[in-house]
N, C-alpha and C positions, 0 to 999 in steps of 0.2 A: 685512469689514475691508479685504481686498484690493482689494474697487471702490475704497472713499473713498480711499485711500494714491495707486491709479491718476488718480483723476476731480481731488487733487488736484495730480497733480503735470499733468494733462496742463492745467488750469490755469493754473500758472505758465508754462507752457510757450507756450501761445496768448494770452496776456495783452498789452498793448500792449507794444511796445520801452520806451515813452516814460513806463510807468510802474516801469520798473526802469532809473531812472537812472543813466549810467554818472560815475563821479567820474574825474575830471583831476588830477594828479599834479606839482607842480611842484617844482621844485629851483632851490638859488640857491648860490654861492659868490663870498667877497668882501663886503666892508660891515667895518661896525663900532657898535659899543655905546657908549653916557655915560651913567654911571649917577649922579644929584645925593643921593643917598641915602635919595629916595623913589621919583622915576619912575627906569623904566629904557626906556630908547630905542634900537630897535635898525633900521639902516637897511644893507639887502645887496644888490646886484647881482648881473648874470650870471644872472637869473632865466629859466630855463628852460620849457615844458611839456615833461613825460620821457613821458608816458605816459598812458594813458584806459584804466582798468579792470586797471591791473596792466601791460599791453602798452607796450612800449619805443616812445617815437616819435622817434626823431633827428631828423624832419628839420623840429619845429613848435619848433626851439630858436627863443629869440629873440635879438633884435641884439645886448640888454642896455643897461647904462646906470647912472651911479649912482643909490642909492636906491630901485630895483626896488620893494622890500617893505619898509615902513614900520612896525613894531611899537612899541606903548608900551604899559608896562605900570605901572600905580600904584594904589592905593599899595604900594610894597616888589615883589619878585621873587614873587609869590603873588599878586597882589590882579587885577582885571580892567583892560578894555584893548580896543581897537583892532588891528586889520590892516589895512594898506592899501598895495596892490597899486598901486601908481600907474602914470599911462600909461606903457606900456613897447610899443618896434616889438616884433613877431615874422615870423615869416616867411611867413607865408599868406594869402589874405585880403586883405583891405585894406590891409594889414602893421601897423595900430596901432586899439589901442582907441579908442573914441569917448569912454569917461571912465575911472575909474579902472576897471582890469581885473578886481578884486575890491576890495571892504569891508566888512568884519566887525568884529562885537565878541566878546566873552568874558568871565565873570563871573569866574572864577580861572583860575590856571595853576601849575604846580608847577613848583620850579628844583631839581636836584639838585646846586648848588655852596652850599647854606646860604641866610642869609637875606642874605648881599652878595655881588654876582656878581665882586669881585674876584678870587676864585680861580677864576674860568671853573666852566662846568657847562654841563647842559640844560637847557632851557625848552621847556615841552610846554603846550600852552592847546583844549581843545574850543571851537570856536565855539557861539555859542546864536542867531545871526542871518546872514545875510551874504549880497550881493548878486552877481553876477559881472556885467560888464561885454556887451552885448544885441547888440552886435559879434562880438564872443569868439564867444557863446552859437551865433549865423548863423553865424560862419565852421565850428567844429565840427561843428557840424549839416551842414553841406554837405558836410564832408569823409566823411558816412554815421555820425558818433556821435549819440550820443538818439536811434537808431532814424531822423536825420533830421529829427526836430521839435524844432522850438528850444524848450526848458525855459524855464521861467517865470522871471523875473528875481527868482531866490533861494538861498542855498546854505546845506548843513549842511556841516563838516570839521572839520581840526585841522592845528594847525602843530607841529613841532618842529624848534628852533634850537641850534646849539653854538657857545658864544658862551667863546673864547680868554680866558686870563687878562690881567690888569690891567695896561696898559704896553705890550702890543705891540703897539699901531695908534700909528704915528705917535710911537715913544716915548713919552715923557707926556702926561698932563694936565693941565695947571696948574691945574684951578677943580674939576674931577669926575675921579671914577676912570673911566676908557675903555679900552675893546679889539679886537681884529679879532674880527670873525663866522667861525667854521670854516664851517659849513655849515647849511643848512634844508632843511628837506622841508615841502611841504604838499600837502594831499588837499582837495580840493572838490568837493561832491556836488551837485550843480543839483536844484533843485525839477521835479519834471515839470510838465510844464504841464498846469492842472485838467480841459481835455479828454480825457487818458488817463487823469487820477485818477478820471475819471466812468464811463470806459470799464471800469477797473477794479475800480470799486467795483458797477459795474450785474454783472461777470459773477460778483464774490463773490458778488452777495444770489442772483443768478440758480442758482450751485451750492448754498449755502445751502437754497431751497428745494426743488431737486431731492433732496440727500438726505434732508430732514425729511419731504417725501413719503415720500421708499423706506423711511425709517426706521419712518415710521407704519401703512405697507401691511402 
């Protein structure tokens, strides 16, 4: 039992970089919500990269800009929805995406202010699709993340926004209830690109066999 535990941690351990994806961490403060009492729309600035794999990056902040991060969600505070990362400069690299920096969708989302975001709350959404922007993807990659190899133009994540109560952005609304965005966080996980998934799928079948031999001897 002690081999198999060993053979396979040393496994994971020799596996490609590029098929243990590292996810990117963004942060945004600023923006604001208008909610018409189906869709709810939410647009924030000051959109940061903080980090790749947990690790603090100060210095891949970006310019910012209004409307960084684009969200819509309908029908109601629950229902599915759109993210969209729109061209924003950052500081490395070529300094600006070639199209939007991410786009994603999402089937549902939870709000923890009830079913009208007038009294402010959370909104938390899993993506089920999302692209990341193939600029981005090259510039990261160069600075030594994905092992270096630029990840396939695809992402899995999740966002979560705190989105102020009804009235303080810009005092009222005349037509919808609206508010300031506190804060976001989002996580985005790049697809590896199918070469390392190949790499790593050949060296599971390849342990695979190695122990059903030893198992059989």
């Amino acid at each position: 039992m002690r081999k198999v535990v060993l053979i396979a941690a040393l496994a994971f351990i020799l596996a490609p970089v590029g098929a243990r994806a590292d996810s990117v961490e963004f942060t945004g403060l600023g923006g604001a919500w208008a909610w018409d009492g189906t869709t709810l729309i939410i647009g924030t600035s000051n959109l940061s990269i903080v980090g790749v794999n947990g690790s603090t990056l100060s210095a891949l902040t970006s310019v910012g800009g209004s409307n960084d991060i684009i969200v819509t969600v309908s029908p109601g505070v629950t229902g599915g929805g759109s993210v969209d990362v729109v061209q924003s400069n950052y500081s490395f690299g070529v300094g600006q995406c070639t199209s939007d920096c991410f786009l994603g969708s999402f089937t549902s989302s939870t709000f923890s202010g009830g079913s009208d975001p007038g009294s402010g709350g959370v909104l938390t959404m899993a993506f089920v699709s999302g692209s990341v922007d193939s600029q981005l993807l090259t510039d990261l990659a160069g600075l030594g993340f994905f092992g270096g190899v630029v990840p396939a133009n695809g992402a899995t994540g999740f966002l979560t926004l705190t989105i102020d109560p009804k009235g303080t952005f810009n005092g009222q609304c005349p037509l919808q209830e609206c508010g300031a965005v506190g804060s976001l966080d989002m996580s985005v996980t790049p697809v590896p690109e199918p070469g390392s998934l190949m790499l790593f799928g050949t060296g599971l079948l390849g342990m695979g066999g190695y122990l059903r031999r030893k198992f059989l001897s």
